[in-house]
ChimeraX commands (.cxc) that place a marker at each C-alpha (Angstrom):
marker #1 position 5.72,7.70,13.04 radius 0.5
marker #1 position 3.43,4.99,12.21 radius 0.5
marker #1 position 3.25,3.34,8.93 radius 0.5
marker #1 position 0.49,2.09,7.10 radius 0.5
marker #1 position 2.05,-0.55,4.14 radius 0.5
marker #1 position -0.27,-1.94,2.00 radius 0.5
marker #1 position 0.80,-4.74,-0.39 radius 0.5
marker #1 position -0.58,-7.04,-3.21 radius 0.5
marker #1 position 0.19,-8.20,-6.51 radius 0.5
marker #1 position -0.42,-5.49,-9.35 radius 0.5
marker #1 position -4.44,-5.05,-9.85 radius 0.5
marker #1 position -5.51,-5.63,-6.66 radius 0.5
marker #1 position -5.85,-2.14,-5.32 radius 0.5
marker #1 position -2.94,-0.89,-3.28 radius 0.5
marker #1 position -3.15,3.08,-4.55 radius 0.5
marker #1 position -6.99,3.08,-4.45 radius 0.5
marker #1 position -7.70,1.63,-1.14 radius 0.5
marker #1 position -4.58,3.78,0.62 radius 0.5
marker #1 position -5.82,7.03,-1.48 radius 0.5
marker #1 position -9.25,6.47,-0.01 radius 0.5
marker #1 position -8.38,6.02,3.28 radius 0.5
marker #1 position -5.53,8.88,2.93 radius 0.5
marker #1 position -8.39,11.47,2.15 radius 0.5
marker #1 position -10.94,10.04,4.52 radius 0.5
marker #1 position -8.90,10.48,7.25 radius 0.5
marker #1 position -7.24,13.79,5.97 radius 0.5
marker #1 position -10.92,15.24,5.86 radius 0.5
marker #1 position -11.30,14.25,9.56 radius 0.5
marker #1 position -8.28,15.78,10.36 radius 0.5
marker #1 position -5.70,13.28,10.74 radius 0.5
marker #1 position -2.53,14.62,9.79 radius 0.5
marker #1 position -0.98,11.83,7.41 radius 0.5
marker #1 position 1.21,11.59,4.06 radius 0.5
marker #1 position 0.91,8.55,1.48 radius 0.5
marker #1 position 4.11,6.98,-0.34 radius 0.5
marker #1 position 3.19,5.04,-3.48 radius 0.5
marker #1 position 6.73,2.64,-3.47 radius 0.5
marker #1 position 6.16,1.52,-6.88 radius 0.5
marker #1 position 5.65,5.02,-8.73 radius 0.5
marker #1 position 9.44,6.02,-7.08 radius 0.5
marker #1 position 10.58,2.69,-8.74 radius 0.5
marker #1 position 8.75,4.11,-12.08 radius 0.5
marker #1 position 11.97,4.74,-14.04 radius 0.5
marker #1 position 14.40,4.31,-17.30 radius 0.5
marker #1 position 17.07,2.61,-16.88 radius 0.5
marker #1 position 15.42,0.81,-13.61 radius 0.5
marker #1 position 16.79,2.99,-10.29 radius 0.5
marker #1 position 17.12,-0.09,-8.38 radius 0.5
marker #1 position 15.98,-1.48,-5.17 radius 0.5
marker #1 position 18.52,0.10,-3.23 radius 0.5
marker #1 position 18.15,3.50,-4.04 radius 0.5
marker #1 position 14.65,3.21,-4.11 radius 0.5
marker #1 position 14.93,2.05,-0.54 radius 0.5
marker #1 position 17.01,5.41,0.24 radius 0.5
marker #1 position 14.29,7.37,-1.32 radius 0.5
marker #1 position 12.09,5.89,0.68 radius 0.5
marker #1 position 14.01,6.65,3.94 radius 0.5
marker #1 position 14.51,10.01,2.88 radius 0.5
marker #1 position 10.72,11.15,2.29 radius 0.5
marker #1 position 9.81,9.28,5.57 radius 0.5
marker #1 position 12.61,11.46,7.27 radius 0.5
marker #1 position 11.22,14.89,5.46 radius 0.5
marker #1 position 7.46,13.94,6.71 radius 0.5
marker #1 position 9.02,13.06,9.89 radius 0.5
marker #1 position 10.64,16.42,10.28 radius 0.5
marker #1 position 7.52,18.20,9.27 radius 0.5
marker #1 position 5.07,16.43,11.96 radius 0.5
marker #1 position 3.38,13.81,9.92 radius 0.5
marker #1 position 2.92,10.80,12.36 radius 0.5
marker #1 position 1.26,8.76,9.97 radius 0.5
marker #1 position 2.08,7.40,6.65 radius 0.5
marker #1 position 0.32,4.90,3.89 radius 0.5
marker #1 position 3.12,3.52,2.25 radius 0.5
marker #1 position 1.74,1.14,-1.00 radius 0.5
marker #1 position 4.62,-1.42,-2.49 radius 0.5
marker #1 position 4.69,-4.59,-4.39 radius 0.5
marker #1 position 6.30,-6.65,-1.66 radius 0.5
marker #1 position 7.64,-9.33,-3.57 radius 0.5
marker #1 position 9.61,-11.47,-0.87 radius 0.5
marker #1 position 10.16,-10.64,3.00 radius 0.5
marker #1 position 13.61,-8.92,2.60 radius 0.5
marker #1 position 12.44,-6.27,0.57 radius 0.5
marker #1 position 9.07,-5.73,3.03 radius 0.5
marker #1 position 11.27,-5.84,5.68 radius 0.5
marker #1 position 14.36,-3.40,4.26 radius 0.5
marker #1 position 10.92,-0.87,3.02 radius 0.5
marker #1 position 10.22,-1.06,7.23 radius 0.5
marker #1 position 13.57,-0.41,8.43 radius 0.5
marker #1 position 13.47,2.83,5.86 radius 0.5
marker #1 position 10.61,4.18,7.75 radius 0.5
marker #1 position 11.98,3.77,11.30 radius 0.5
marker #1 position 8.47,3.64,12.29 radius 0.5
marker #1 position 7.43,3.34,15.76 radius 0.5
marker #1 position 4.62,0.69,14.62 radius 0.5
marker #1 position 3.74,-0.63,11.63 radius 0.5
marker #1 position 0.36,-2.41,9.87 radius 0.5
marker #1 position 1.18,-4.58,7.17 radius 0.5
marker #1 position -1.95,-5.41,5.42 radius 0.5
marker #1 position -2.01,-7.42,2.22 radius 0.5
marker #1 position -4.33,-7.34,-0.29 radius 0.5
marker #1 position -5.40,-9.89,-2.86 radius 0.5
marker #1 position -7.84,-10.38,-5.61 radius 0.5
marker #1 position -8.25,-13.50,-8.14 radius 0.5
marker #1 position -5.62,-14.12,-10.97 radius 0.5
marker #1 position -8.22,-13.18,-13.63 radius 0.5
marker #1 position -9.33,-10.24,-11.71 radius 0.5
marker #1 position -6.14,-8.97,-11.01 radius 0.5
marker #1 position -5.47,-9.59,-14.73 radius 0.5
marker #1 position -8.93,-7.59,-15.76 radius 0.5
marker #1 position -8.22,-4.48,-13.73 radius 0.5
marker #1 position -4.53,-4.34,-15.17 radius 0.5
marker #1 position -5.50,-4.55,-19.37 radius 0.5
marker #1 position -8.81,-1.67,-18.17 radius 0.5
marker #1 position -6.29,0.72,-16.54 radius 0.5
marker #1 position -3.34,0.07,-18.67 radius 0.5
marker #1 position -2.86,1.30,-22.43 radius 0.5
marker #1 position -3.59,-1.37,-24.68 radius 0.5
marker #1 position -0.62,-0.87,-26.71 radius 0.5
marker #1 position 2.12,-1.13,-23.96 radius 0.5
marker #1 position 5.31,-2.78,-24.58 radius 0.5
marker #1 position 5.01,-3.97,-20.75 radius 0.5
marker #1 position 1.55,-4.89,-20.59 radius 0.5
marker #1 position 2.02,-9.14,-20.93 radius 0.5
marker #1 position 4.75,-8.69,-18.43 radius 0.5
marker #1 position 2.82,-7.08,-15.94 radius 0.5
marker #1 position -0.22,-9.51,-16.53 radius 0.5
marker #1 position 2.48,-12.59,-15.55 radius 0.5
marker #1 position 3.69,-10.86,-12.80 radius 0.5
marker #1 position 0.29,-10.22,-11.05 radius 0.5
marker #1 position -0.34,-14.14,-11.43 radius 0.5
marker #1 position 2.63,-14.58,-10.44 radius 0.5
marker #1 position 2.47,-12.89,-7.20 radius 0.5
marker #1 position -0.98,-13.27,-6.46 radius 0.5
marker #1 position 0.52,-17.66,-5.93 radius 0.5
marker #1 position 3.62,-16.02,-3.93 radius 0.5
marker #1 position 2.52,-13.33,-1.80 radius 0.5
marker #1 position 0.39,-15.31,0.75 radius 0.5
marker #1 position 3.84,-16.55,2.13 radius 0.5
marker #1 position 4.89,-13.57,3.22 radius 0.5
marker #1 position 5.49,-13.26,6.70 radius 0.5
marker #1 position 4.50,-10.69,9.14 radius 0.5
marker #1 position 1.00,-9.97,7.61 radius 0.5
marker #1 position -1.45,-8.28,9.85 radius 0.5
marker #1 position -4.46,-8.37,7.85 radius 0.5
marker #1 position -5.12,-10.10,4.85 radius 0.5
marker #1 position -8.55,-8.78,2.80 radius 0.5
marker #1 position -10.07,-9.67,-0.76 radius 0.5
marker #1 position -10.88,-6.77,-2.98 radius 0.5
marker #1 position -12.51,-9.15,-5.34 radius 0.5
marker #1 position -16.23,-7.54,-6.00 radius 0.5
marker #1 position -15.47,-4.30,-3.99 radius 0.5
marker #1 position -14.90,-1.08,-4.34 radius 0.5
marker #1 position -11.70,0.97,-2.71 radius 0.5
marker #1 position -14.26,2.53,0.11 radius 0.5
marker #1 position -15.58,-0.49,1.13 radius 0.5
marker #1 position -12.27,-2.06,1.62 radius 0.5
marker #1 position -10.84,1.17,3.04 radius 0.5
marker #1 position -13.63,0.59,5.99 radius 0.5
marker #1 position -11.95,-2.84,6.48 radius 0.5
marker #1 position -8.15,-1.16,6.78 radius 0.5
marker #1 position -9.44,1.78,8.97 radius 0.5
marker #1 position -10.87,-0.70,11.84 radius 0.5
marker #1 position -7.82,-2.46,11.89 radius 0.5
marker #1 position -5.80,0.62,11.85 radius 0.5
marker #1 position -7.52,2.06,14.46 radius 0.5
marker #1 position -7.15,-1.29,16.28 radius 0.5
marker #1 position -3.29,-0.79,15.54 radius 0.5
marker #1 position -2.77,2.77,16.33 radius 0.5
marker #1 position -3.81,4.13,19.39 radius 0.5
marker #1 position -3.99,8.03,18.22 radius 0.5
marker #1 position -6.90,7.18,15.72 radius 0.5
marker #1 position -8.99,5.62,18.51 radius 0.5
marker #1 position -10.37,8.91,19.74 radius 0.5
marker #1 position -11.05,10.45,16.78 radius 0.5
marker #1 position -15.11,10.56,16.35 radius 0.5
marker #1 position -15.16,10.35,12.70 radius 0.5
marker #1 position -15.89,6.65,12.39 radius 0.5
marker #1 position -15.16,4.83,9.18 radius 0.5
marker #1 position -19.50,4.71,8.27 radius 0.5
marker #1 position -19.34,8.44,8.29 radius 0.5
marker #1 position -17.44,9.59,5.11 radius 0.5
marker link #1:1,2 radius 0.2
marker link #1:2,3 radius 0.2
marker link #1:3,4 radius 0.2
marker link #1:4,5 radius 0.2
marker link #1:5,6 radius 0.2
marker link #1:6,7 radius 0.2
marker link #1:7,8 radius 0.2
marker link #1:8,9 radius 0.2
marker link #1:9,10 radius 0.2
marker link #1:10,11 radius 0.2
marker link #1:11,12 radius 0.2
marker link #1:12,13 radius 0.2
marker link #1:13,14 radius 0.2
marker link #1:14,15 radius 0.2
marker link #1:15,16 radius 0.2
marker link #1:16,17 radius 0.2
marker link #1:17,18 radius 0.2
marker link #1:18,19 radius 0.2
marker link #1:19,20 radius 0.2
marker link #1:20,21 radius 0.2
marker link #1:21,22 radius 0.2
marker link #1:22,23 radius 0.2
marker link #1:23,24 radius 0.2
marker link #1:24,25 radius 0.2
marker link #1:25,26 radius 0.2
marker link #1:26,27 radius 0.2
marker link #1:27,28 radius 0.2
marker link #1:28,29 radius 0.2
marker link #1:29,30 radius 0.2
marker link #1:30,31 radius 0.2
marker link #1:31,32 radius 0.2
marker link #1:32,33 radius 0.2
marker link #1:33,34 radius 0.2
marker link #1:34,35 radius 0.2
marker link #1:35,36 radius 0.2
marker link #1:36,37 radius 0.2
marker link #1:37,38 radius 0.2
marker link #1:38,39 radius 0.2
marker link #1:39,40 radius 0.2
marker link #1:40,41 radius 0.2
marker link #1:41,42 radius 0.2
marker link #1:42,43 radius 0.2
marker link #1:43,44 radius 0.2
marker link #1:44,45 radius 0.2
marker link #1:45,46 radius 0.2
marker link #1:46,47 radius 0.2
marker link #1:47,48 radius 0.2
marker link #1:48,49 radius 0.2
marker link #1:49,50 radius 0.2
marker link #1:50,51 radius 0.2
marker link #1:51,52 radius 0.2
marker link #1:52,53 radius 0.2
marker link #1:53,54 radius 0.2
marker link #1:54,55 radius 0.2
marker link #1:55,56 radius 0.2
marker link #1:56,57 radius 0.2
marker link #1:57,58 radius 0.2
marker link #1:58,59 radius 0.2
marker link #1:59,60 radius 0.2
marker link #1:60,61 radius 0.2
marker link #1:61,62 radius 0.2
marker link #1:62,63 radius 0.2
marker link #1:63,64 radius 0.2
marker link #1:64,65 radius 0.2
marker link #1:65,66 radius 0.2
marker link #1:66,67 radius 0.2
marker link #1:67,68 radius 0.2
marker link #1:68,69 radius 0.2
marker link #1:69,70 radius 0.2
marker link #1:70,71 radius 0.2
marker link #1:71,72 radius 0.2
marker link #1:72,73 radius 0.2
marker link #1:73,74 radius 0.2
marker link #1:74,75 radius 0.2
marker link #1:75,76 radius 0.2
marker link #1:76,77 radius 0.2
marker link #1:77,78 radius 0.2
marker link #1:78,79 radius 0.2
marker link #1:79,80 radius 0.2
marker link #1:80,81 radius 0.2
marker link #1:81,82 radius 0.2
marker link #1:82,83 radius 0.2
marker link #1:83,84 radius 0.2
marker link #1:84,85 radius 0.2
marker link #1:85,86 radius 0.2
marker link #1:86,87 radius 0.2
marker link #1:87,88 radius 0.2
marker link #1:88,89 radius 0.2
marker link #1:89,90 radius 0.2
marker link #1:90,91 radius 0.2
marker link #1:91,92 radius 0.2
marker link #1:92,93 radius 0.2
marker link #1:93,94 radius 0.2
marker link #1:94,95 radius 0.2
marker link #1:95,96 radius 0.2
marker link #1:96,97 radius 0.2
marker link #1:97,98 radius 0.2
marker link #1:98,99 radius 0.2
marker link #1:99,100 radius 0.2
marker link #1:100,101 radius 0.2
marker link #1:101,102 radius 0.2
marker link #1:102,103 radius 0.2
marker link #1:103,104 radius 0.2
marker link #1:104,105 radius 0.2
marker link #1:105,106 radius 0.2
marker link #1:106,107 radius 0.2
marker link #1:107,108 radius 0.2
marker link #1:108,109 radius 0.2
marker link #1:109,110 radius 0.2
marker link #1:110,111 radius 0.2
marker link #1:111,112 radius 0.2
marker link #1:112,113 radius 0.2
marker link #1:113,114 radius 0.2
marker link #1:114,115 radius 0.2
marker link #1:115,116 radius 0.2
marker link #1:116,117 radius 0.2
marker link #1:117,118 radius 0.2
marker link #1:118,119 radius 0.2
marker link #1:119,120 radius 0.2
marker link #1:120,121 radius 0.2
marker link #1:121,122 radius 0.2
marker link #1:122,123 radius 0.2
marker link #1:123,124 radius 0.2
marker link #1:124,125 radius 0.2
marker link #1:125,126 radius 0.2
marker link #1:126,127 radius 0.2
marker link #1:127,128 radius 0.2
marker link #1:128,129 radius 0.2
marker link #1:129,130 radius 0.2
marker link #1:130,131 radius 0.2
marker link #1:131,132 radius 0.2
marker link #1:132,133 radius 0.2
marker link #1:133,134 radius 0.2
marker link #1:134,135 radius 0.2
marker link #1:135,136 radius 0.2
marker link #1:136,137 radius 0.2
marker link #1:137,138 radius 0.2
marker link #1:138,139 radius 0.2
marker link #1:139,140 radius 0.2
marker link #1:140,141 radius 0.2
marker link #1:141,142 radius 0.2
marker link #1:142,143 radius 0.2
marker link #1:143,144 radius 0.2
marker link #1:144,145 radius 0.2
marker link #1:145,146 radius 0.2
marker link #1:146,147 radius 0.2
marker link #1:147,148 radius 0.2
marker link #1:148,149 radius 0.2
marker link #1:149,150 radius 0.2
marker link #1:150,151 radius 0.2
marker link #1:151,152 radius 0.2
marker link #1:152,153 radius 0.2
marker link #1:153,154 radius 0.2
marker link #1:154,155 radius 0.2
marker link #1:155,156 radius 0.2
marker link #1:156,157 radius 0.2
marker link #1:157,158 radius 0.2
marker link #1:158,159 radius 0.2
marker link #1:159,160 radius 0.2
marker link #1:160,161 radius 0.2
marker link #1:161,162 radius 0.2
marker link #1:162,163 radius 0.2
marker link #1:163,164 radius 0.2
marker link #1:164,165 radius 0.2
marker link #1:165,166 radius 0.2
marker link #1:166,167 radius 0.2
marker link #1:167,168 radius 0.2
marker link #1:168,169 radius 0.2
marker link #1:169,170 radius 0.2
marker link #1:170,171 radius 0.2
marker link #1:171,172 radius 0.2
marker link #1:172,173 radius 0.2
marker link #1:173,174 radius 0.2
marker link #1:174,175 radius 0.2
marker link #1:175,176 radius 0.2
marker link #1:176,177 radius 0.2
marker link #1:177,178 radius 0.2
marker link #1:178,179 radius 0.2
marker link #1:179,180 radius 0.2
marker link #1:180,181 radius 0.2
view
């Protein structure tokens, strides 16, 4: 199996670039399954990092058993134990870690548009995204680093494809080039 992760502070894209890129190359053909880390972590009281990590290990295992030899896998990677622990769940062959990133009042933008404005959690989320977007360029073993700031999910999904296909060898042949979705 080879896994696709896609990081970035909240706001900067992580579900819509992978979803984009999931269905693009799922209407070529391309056998491949998508993870969204933080929506297994969605949860009252809090599951914990742990489990979530097991749950993580499992589904790869299930997609593995079913023939799915690539996966998008989209997490808030918040420090390089937990980005390297959401790796070792996968037991992927290969791996593309790209991060994402978009400015602090962008980020902050796209999270009050998509979120309800009457959220208990909404502030919280705002801080974190600034938060991250300062602390996430340290982390180590990033591929690919790209700015969604003033793009759309396609366009960026072009950007992840030609490194992907750079990365994984079983995407090279395919004809379907990124220009012709």
């Amino acid at each position: 199996m080879y896994v696709l992760l896609l990081t970035g502070p909240p706001g900067a894209g992580k579900s819509s670039v992978s979803t984009a890129l999931h269905d693009r190359l799922g209407e070529a053909g391309v056998r491949n399954a998508m993870i969204e880390v933080d929506e297994l972590e969605r949860c009252y009281p809090p599951l914990g990092t742990e489990r979530a990590i097991a749950h993580v290990e499992m589904l790869c295992t299930s997609y593995r058993e079913v023939g799915y030899e690539l996966l998008f896998l989209t997490a808030t990677v918040e420090d390089d134990d937990y980005g390297r622990a959401l790796l070792a769940a996968t037991a992927a062959d290969g791996h593309l870690l790209v991060r994402l990133e978009a400015d602090p009042d962008t980020l902050r933008n796209r999270i009050i548009e998509r979120e309800p404005a009457n959220w208990a959690g909404l502030e919280q989320l705002v801080e974190a995204s600034r938060l991250l977007a300062g602390s996430m360029p340290s982390l180590i073993g990033v591929d690919l680093v790209l700015s969604t700031e003033g793009r759309d999910p396609e366009s960026v999904a072009d950007d992840v494809e030609a490194s992907l296909r750079e990365h994984y060898p079983s995407l090279r042949a395919l004809s379907v080039q990124s220009g012709d979705h």
